[in-house]
C-alpha positions as CSV (number, residue, x, y, z in Angstrom):
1,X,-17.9,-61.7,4.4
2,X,-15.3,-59.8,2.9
3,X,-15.3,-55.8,3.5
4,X,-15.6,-53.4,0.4
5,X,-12.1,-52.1,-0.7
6,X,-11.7,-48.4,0.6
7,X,-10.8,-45.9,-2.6
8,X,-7.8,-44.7,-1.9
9,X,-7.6,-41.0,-1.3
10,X,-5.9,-38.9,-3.9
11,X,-3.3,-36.7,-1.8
12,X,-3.8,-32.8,-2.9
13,X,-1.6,-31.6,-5.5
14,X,1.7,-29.7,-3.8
15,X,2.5,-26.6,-5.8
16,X,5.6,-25.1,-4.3
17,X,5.9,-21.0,-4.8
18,X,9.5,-19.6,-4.7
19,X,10.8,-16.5,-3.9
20,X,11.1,-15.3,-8.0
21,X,7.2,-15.7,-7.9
22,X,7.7,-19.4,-9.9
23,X,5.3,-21.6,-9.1
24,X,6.5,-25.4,-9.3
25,X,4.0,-28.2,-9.6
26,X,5.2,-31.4,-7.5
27,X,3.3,-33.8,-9.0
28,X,4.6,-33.1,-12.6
29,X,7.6,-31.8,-11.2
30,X,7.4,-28.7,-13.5
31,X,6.7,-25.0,-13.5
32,X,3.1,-24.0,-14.0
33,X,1.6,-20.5,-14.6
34,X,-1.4,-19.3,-13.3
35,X,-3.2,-20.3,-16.1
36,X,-2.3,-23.5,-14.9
37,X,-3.5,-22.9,-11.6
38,X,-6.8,-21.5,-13.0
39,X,-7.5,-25.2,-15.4
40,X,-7.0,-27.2,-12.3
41,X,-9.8,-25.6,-10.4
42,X,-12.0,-25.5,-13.3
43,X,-11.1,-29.4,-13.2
44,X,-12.1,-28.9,-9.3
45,X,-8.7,-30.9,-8.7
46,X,-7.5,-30.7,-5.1
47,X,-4.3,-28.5,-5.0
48,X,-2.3,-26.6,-1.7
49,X,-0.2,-23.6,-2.8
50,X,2.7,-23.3,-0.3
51,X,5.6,-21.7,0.2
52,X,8.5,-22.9,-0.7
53,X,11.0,-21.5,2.2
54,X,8.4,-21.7,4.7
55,X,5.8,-23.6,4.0
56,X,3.5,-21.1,5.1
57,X,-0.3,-22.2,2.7
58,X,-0.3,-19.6,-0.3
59,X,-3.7,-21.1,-1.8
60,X,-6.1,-18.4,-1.1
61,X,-3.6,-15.3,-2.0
62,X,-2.9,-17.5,-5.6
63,X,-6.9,-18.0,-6.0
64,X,-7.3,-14.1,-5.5
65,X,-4.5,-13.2,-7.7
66,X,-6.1,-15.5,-10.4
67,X,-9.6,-13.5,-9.5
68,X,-7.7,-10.1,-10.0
69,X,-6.5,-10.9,-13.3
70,X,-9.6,-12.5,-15.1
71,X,-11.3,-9.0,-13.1
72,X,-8.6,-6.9,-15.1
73,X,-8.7,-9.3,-18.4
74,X,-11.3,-6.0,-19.5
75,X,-14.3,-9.0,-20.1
76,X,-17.2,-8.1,-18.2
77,X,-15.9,-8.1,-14.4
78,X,-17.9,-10.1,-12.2
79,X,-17.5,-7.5,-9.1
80,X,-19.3,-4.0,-9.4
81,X,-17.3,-1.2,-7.9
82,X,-19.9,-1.3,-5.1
83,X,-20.2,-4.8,-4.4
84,X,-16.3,-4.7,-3.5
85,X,-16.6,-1.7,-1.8
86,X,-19.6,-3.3,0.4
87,X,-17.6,-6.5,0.6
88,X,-14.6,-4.1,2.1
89,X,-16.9,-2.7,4.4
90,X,-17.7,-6.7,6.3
91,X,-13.8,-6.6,6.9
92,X,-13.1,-6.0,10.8
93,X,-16.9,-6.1,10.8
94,X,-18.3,-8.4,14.0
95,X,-20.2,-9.9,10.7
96,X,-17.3,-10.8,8.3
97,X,-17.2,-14.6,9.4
98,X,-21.3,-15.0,8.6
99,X,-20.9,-13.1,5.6
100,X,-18.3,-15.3,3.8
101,X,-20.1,-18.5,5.0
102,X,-23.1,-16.4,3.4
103,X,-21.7,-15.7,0.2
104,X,-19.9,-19.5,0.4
105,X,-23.5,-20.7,0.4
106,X,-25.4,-18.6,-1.8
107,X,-22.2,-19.1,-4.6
108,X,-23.2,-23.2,-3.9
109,X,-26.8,-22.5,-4.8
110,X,-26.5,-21.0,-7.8
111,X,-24.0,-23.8,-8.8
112,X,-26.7,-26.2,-7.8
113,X,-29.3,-24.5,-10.2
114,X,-26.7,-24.1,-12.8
115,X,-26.1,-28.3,-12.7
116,X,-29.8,-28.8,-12.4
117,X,-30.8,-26.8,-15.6
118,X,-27.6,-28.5,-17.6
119,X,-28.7,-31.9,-16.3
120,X,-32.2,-30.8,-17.8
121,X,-31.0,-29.8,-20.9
122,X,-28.8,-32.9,-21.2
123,X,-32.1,-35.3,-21.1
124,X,-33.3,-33.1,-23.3
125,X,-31.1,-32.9,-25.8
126,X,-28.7,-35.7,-25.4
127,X,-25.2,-36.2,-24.5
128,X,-23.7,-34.4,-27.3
129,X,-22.0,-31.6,-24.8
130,X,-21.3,-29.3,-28.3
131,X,-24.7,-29.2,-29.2
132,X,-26.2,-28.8,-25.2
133,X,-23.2,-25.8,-25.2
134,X,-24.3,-24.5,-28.4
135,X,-28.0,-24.6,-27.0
136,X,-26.8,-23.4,-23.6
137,X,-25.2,-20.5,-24.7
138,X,-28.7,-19.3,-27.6
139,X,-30.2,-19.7,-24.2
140,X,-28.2,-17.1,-22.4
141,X,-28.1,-14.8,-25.0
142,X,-31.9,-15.0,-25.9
143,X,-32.6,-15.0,-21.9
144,X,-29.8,-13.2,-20.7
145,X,-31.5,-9.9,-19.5
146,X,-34.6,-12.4,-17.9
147,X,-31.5,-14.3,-16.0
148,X,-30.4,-11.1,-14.9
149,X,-33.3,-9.5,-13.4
150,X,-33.6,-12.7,-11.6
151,X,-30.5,-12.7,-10.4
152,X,-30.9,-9.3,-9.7
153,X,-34.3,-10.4,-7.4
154,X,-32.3,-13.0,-6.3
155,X,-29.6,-10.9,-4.8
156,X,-31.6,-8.1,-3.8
157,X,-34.2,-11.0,-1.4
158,X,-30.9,-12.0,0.4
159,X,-29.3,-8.5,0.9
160,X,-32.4,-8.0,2.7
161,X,-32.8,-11.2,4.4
162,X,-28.9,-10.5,6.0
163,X,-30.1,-7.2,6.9
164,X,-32.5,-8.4,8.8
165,X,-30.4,-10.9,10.0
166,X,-28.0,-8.2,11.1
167,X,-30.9,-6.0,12.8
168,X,-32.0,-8.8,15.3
169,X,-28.5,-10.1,16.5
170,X,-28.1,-6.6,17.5
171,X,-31.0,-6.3,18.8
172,X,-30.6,-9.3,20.9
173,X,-27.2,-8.2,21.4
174,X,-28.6,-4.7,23.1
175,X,-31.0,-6.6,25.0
176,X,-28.3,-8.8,26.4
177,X,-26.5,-6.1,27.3
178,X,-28.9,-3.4,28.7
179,X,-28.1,-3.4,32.2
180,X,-24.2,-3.2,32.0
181,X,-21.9,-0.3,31.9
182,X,-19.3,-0.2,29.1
183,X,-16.5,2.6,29.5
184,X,-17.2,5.4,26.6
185,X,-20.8,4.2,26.3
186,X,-23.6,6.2,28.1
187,X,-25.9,3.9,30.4
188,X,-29.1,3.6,28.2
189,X,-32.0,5.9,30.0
190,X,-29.7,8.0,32.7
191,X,-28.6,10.3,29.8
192,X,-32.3,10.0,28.0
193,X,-33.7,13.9,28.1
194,X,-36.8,12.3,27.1
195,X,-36.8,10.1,30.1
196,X,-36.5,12.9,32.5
């Protein structure tokens, strides 16, 4: 019996960043632009941004570079004012690991119901992807404000959800706790006044 072949996996794409802010491409061994950068992960290619001299992994500082300038293009951002500033606020929070596998997930949902409603629309109306995106796009525009308010739902059900979230772990984390003595914290019913 013989054993299926194994595909062979496609090494990530090396893009090498030098010190004059170049990046070089290694697997076209030329120099690529952001732009560049941007078209492979709309391709969802598998790339690694590294530094050239050190080797140190550049990928997420190039990804939020690229998210700066399409935020700056002067299209409609994606990020409020106080979504960033609340996003800000998670950092050096005991929360800021659970909320980026939070956003992570809720980012992968709404890509899921994206693919689902193209899929749809596909069966619907074929495989001709210039008439589905012509179709696609009447859609949002004819449905763009129902979308939002949805969305807008949407968001507003999780915020709430992760606050709740948040209110029990400290909770738990209070009741855990309640018979110790931390250094700069009062002891919780010696200093009560109501309690005496």
């Amino acid at each position: 019996m013989a054993l299926p072949e194994a595909k062979p996996e496609t090494p990530i794409r090396l893009i090498k960043k030098y010190p004059n802010r170049r990046l070089y491409d290694t697997k076209t061994s030329s120099y690529i632009t952001l732009a560049d950068v941007k078209q492979m992960v709309h391709k969802q290619e598998d790339f690694q941004v590294v530094d050239a001299k050190s080797g140190e992994d550049l990928t997420r500082s190039i990804l939020l570079q690229i998210i700066l300038e399409e935020e700056s293009a002067g299209g409609l951002p994606m990020f409020s004012s106080d979504l960033l500033s609340q996003l800000i606020r998670f950092y050096g929070n005991a929360m800021q690991g659970v909320m980026g596998a939070y956003l992570e997930k809720n980012i992968r949902a709404f890509q899921d119901m994206q693919k689902t409603l193209q899929d749809q629309s596909s069966r619907i109306y074929g495989d001709n992807s210039r008439a589905s995106h012509e179709l696609w796009a009447q859609f949002m525009n004819l449905q763009g404000p129902a979308m939002q308010s949805l969305m807008q739902a949407y968001v507003e059900q999780s915020q709430k959800m992760f606050a709740q979230f948040q209110e029990q772990m400290q909770s738990q984390a209070r009741n855990m706790f309640t018979g110790f003595t931390f250094p700069g914290f009062p002891q919780q019913g010696k200093n009560d006044p109501e309690k005496s």
